[in-house]
C-alpha positions as CSV (number, residue, x, y, z in Angstrom):
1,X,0.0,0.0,0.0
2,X,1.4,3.6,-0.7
3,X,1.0,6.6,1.0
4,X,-0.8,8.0,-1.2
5,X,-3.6,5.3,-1.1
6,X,-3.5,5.4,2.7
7,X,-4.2,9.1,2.7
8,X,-7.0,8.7,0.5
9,X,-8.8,6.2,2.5
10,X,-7.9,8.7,5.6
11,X,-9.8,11.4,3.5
12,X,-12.4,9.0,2.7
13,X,-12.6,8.0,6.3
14,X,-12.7,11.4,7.6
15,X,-15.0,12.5,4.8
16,X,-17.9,9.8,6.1
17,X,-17.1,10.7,9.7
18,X,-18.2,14.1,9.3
19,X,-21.0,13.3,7.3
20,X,-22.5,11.0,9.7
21,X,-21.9,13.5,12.8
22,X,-23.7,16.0,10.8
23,X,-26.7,13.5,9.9
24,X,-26.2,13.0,13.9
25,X,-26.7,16.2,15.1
26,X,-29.7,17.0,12.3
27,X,-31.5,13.9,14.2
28,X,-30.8,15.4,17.6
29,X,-32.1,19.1,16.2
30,X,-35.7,17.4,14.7
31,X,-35.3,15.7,17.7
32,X,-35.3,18.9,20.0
33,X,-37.8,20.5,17.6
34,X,-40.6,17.2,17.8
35,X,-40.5,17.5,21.4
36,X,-40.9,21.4,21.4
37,X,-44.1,20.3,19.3
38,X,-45.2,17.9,21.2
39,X,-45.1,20.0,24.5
40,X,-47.2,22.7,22.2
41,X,-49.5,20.5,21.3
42,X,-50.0,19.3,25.1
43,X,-50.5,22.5,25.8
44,X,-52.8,23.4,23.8
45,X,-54.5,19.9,24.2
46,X,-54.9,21.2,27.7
47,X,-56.2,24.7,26.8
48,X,-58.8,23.3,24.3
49,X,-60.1,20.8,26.9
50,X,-60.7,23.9,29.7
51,X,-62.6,25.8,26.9
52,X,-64.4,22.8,25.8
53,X,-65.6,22.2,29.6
54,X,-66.5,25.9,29.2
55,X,-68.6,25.4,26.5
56,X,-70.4,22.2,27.5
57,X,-71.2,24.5,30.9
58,X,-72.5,27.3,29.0
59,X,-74.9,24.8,26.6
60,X,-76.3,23.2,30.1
61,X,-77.0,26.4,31.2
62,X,-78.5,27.8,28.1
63,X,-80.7,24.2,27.9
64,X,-82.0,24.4,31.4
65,X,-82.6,28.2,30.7
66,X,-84.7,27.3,27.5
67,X,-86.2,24.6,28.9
68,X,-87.5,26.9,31.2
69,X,-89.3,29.8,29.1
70,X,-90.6,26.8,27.2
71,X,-92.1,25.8,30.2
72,X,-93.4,29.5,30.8
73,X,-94.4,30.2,27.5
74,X,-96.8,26.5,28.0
75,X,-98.0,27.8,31.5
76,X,-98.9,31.3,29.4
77,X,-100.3,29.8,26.3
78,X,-102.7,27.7,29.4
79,X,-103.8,30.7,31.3
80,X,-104.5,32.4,27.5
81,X,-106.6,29.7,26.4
82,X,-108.7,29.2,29.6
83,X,-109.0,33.2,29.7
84,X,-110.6,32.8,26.7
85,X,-112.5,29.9,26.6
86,X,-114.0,31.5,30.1
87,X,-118.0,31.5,29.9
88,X,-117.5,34.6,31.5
89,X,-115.8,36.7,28.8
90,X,-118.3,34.9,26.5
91,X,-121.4,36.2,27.4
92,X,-120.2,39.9,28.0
């Protein structure tokens, strides 16, 4: 083997040593960066599930509340009809 052979494969040696530490540290960088997304995405996991309790809150409250002037708006309907159907009122 010559020395000139031996420096070449040296070179070529060195050449896929520093291509693999730089494919190395490009997996460690998307690394870093996946788990800054996936600690984003927790996050707002978390925040969407507050609002999302928020919201199923409000919709309870705005059922019971409808339910209720339904039940009002039956009740007045009731008192309508029987003020009007009243023999009273009828014969005036």
């Amino acid at each position: 083997m010559t020395l000139d052979a031996a420096i070449q494969r040296l070179d070529a040696a060195l050449s896929a040593l520093e291509a693999a530490t730089v494919r190395r540290a490009e997996t460690e960088r998307r690394r870093g960066d996946l788990e800054t997304e996936l600690t984003l995405m927790q996050d707002d996991r978390a925040r969407l599930a507050v609002e999302l309790d928020g919201a199923l809150a409000k919709l309870n409250r705005l059922d019971a509340a409808a339910d209720d002037v339904n039940r009002r708006v039956d009740r007045a309907i009731g008192v309508i009809r029987d003020v009007i159907g009243s023999p009273s009122l009828a014969t005036q």
